[in-house]
Steps between C-alpha positions, in 0.01 A plus 500: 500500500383142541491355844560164562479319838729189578239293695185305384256338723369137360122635514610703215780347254238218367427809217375739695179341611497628833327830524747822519383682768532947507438650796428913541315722716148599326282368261434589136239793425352324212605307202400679224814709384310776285328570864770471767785775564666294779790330464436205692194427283651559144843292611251217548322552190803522300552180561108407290550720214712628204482843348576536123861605632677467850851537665751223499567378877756713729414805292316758307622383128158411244497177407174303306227363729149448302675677203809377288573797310367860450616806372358825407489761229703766506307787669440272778149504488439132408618211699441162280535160726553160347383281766595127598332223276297268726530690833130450676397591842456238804134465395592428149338821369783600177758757616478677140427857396155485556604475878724780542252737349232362687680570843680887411173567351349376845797728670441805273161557425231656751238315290648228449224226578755240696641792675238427809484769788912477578747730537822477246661764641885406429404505160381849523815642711706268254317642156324802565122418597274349247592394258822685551767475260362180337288611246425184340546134513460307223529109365678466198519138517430164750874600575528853437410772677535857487537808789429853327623799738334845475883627508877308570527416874790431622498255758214316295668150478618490834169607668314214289731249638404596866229234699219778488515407106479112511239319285234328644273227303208665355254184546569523895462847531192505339371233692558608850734844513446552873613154559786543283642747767481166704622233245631656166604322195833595345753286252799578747686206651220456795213445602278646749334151678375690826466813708455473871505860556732624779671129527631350165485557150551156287646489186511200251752479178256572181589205334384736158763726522773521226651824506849625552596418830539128633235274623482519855688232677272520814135409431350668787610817642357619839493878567430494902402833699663487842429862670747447780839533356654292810271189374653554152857528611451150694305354193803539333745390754284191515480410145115529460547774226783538264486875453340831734488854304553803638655400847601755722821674530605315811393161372635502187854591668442195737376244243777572295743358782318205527582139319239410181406827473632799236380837496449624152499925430241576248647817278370866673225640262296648741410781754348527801331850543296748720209641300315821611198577381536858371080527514498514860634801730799574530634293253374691227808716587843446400648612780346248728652236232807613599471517831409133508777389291760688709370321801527137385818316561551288222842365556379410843174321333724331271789388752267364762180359319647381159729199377859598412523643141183733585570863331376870604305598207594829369303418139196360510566243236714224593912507471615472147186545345457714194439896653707429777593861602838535689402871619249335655608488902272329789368763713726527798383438843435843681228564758608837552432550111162329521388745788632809315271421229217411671502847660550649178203321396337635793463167718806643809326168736423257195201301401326175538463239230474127436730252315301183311689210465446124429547259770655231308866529395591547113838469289592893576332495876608142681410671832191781427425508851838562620512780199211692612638483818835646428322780254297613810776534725726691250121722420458591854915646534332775254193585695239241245283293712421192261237204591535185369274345302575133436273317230491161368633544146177463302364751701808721518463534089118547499566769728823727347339391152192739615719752699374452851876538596739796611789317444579134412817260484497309205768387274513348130707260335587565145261240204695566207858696546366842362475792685174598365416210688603678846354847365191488315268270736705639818449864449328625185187650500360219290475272817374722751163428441341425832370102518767367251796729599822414509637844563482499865579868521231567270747789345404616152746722393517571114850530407560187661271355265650687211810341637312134470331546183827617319696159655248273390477681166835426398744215426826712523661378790684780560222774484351243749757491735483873559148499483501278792816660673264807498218309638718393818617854548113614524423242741797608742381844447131467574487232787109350347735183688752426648743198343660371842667177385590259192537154621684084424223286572596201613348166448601190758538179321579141596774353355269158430369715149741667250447722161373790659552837349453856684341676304435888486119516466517236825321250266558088653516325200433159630545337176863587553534305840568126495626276810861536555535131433324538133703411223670866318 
């Protein structure tokens, strides 16, 4: 789907010299991918660097990036990439083989000496530690370069393609790697000119770039934080930014009524989710799971707090994706059920416990406050007393990353279209290790990882699919979380720009976006 608006103000049809302006609630984390888990952070960064591969815009089909071609032998253990003749990075530095082995081998190896004291931990849920699944990486040529797996993996191309897996210039890293978290070098289509944190990120067409997609019509791109959502709705309504991410359920349905302005549904490939930590009492016991997932009201979560379009999750992966089980059913709302258990689990008057959440709203939780707010109601029918403990999102990660939680809302929305995208880093027991986790329930059951290892081994789709059908079912039956909600995300737009795309993994592609007035 490509939007185009029907307006054009004058400040922008001279070429798209005017700034485009992007308003959204919170800032980035950082801006080095191979560090950063958060969306908001790697959608910016996206926008710096190429991977060897990536998706084309509006959805999850591999097209070439840095690389033109590649192929690989037929055990699927070797992954050969012919990259782009002339491609350098904003610095200059040569985008060549030398580069992309210099940066995986900076990803993969403990000792690697450019590594520096960081954590790369969506590389580790992604490939299994260090060095995971990539056993080697070697140069074959300035243009050539090869991958060598330990075994086939499955989802390899498609998890090389995500933002995590971009390629950074060597000569800036190794001049200055904690300030490339601050001001990295890519060969994308921008870039990064300044960093005010917590009020704008600047971006600035990288006048080096000459890869697949189109020179950006807009020179400068300004990525604005505005915390209070009512500010950003009236930013919009007054023209001083052309499009706000992420607005709330309410907003979006008002700004779509409103003259110059579309609202634009980015596809669902996400979930938001309650995790509980099955190290801490009583969680440990699946009983309590259930309890908890009896008590929550989803369609109630989903009818008042969500956009139209919002779906009960029942799987944990995403509508339509491969593994999609249709035995699957959403726990049905049933207080009486949830006390029964808890008796049976010998808690007749309930229990105390917390819920972490972040303060600032994301693509699957517009309104977390509002969320935690509803949870703790719903909690309480069934005799759980729940705090709430509200963090400021940096802090809210540090924190579940190292456990400190009971529960926590969270949510994730989907990099690469996979499901071992939405199981292996979600729930294995490869990323529950406390400081770098991204297995909030910090559940380490091994035939679920049987379960992971045997879909990433393979290339069959259909052993995958009911390798991953089974995966949903074990999810539904063990509670480690509890999927409440798959969500549209919508995106408000001004009809002054045009050549948007909504796109799956929520990524902007500015380059896209040219004044509505620009010639086709």
């Amino acid at each position: 789907m490509l939007l185009a608006g029907c307006g054009g103000g004058s400040d922008t049809a001279n070429g798209g010299t005017a700034p485009l302006v992007m308003a959204r609630v919170k800032d980035a984390v950082g801006l080095d991918p191979s560090h950063e888990t958060d969306g908001i952070s790697l959608n910016t960064t996206a926008e710096v660097f190429e991977n060897l591969v990536t998706f084309r815009p509006g959805s999850f089909d591999l097209a070439p990036a840095l690389a033109t071609k590649w192929s690989s032998n037929a055990a699927g253990t070797a992954w050969t990439f012919v990259l782009r003749p002339g491609a350098t990075f904003a610095d200059g530095t040569p985008a060549d083989a030398g580069a992309v082995k210099f940066n995986f081998d900076r990803w993969r190896l403990s000792n690697d000496p450019n590594r520096g004291n960081f954590d790369y931990s969506y590389y580790a849920d992604m490939f299994g530690g260090f060095p995971g699944v990539i056993r080697d990486v070697r140069v074959m040529s300035p243009l050539t370069v090869r991958l060598e797996l330990t075994h086939p993996f499955g989802p390899f191309l498609r998890d090389i393609a995500m933002p995590p897996f971009a390629i950074g210039s060597p000569t800036a890293i190794k001049a200055d790697a904690k300030g490339f978290e601050l001001k990295p070098v890519g060969s994308g289509p921008y870039a990064v000119a300044e960093w005010v944190r917590d009020d704008h990120i600047t971006l600035t067409a990288n006048s080096t770039y000459n890869g697949q997609l189109p020179k950006p019509v807009y020179q400068t791109v300004v990525i604005r934080d505005i915390p209070d959502q009512a500010t950003s709705v009236l930013s919009l309504e007054k023209g001083d930014i052309e499009m706000l991410t992420d607005p709330r359920a309410d907003d979006a349905k008002t700004l779509a009524q409103q003259k110059g302005i579309v609202v634009a549904d980015q596809p669902s490939n996400n979930v938001a989710y309650l995790a509980l930590n099955v190290e801490k009492k009583p969680f440990d016991r699946l009983l309590v799971r259930q309890a908890i997932a009896y008590a929550i009201d989803a369609a109630a979560i989903a009818k008042g707090l969500y956009a139209p379009g919002t779906i009960v999750a029942a799987n944990w992966t995403p509508p339509g994706m491969l593994g999609e089980n249709p035995t699957v059913k959403p726990y049905a709302h049933d207080i009486a059920r949830a006390k029964a258990l808890l008796k049976q689990a010998g808690l007749p008057n309930g229990f105390s416990t917390d819920i972490y959440y972040p303060t600032a709203p994301r693509p699957y939780m517009p309104e977390p406050q509002r969320l935690a707010e509803t949870l703790q109601a719903q909690l309480k029918d069934a005799g759980i007393s729940v705090t709430l403990e509200p963090y400021e999102f940096g802090v809210f990660l540090s924190k579940v990353r190292n456990g400190e939680h009971q529960m926590c809302l969270i949510g994730w929305s989907g990099d690469n279209g996979d499901p071992d995208d939405f199981f292996y880093p979600l729930l294995d027991q490869d990323s529950a290790h406390k400081g770098t986790a991204q297995n909030y329930s910090f559940w380490r059951d091994p035939k679920f990882h049987a379960l992971m290892l045997a879909g990433q081994g393979t290339v069959d789709e259909a052993k995958r699919r009911q390798i991953y059908m089974r995966a949903n079912a074990m999810i539904h039956e063990q509670v480690p979380a509890i999927p409440i909600v798959h969500t549209v995300v919508p995106i408000a737009l001004s009809t002054s720009i045009r050549g948007y795309v909504p796109s799956p993994d929520t990524r902007y592609n500015f380059e896209l976006i040219k004044p509505a007035g620009a010639p086709k």
